[in-house]
N, C-alpha and C positions, 0 to 999 in steps of 0.2 A: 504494500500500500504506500503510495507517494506521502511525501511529506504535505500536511497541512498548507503551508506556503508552494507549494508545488502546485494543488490541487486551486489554488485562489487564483495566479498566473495563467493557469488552464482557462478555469473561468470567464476570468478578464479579457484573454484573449481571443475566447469566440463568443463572446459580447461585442468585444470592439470590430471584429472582421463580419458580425452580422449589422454593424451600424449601416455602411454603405446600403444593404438591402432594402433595411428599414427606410431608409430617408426615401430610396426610390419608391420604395409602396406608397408612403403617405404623399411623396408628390404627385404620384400617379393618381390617385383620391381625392387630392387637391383640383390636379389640372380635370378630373372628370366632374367632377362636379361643378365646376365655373366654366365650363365646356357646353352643359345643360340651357336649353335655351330658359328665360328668366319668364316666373309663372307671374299672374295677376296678383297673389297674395304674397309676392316678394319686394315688394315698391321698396327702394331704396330710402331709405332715413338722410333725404336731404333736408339742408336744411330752408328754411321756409321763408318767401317772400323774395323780392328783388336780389340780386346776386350782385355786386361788385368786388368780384375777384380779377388780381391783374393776371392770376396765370388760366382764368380760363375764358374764353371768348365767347363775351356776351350784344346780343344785341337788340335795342329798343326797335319793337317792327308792331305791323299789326297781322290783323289776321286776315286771308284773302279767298279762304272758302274751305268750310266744313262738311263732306260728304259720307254717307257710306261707304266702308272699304269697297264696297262690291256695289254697281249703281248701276242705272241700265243710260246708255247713252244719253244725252240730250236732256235728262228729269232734271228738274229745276227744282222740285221739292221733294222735300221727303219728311217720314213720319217715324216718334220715337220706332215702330216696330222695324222700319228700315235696319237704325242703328242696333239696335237688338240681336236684328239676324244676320250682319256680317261687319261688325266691327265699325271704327270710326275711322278719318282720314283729314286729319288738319293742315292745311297750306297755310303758310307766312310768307308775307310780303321779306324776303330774305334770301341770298343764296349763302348765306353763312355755313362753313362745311363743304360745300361742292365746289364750289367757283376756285376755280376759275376755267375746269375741265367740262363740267359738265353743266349745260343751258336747264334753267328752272328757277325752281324755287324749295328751299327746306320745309319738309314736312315731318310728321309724325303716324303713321299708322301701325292701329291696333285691332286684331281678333278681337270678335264677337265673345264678352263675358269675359275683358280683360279688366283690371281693376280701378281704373282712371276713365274708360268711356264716358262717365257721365258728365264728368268736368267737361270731353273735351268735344263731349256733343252738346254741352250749352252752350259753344264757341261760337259767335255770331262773327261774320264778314265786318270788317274795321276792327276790332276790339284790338286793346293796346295790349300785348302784351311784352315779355323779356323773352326770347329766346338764347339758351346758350349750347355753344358745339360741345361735347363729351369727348365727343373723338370719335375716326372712322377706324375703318376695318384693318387690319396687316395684311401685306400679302402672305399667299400661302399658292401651294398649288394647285387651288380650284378658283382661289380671288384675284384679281388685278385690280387693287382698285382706282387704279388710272383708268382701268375701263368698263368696271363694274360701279356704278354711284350708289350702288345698296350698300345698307351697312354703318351708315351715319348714325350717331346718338345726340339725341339732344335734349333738353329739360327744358320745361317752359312754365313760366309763371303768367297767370290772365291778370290784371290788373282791378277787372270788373267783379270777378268772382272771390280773387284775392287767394287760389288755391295754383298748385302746381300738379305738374303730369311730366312722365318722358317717356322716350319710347324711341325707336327706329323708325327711318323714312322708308321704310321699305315692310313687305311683309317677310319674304326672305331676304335672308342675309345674302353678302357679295359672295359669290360663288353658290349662292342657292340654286334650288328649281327656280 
């Protein structure tokens, strides 16, 4: 039988050569989980109201038309059960995030029974809001997003309701379907 101090050494030593394994599990757990596209009951804990941060790009715009994600060409109106059955879809007078690649304007669209809809279906055409950029996509080998424009995040504060939303300009992400 090894000495005491023998059998601690042992120990020690494949603890420490199973760290390397470990770290890779939990990052692996880490990256699969922030991997998950983000549910309606995960709204992020920003913080609330007007935003004057220098490091992240804000801008005072309005709003330039609220539709259903899903609308049949040419409707000019629509009815809460519209937004209900296929999500919401906010334009701002903004290209903040795309420009200067790609012609438009920053939006925000959300699936039907996502958890901000209602805020951003009381969005009326003019209303002041803040819009601020997140940040867009990385490349990867399915994204470009030099010429993918999906993929943008943005947070917006309404001014009139006094409540906030974010979301992506797209329904898939850059390199989606």
């Amino acid at each position: 039988m090894p000495f005491p101090a023998v059998r601690e050494a042992e120990r020690v030593n494949v603890f420490a050569r199973s760290i390397p394994i470990r770290s890779a599990l939990v990052l692996t757990a880490i990256l699969a989980v922030g991997a998950l596209p983000a549910r309606a009951d995960d709204v992020p804990d920003y913080v609330p109201g007007p935003w004057h941060y220098r490091a992240i790009s804000c801008v005072e715009t309005t709003v330039i038309s609220v539709t259903p994600r899903l609308g049949e060409p040419n409707q000019t109106s629509f009815s809460p059960a519209d937004f209900k059955a296929s999500g919401v879809a906010v334009t701002f007078a903004t290209s903040l995030g795309i420009q200067p690649i790609f012609p438009g304007h920053a939006s925000i669209v959300h699936y039907q029974g996502d958890g901000d809809n209602a805020t951003m279906a009381a969005e009326h055409a003019g209303d002041k809001v803040q819009v601020c950029f997140l940040g867009g996509p990385a490349p990867t080998s399915s994204c470009d997003p030099d010429k993918d424009p999906r993929g943008r995040q943005y947070r917006v504060y309404d001014y009139r309701q006094k409540k906030q939303y974010w979301g992506f300009n797209a329904e898939h992400l850059c390199g989606g379907a």
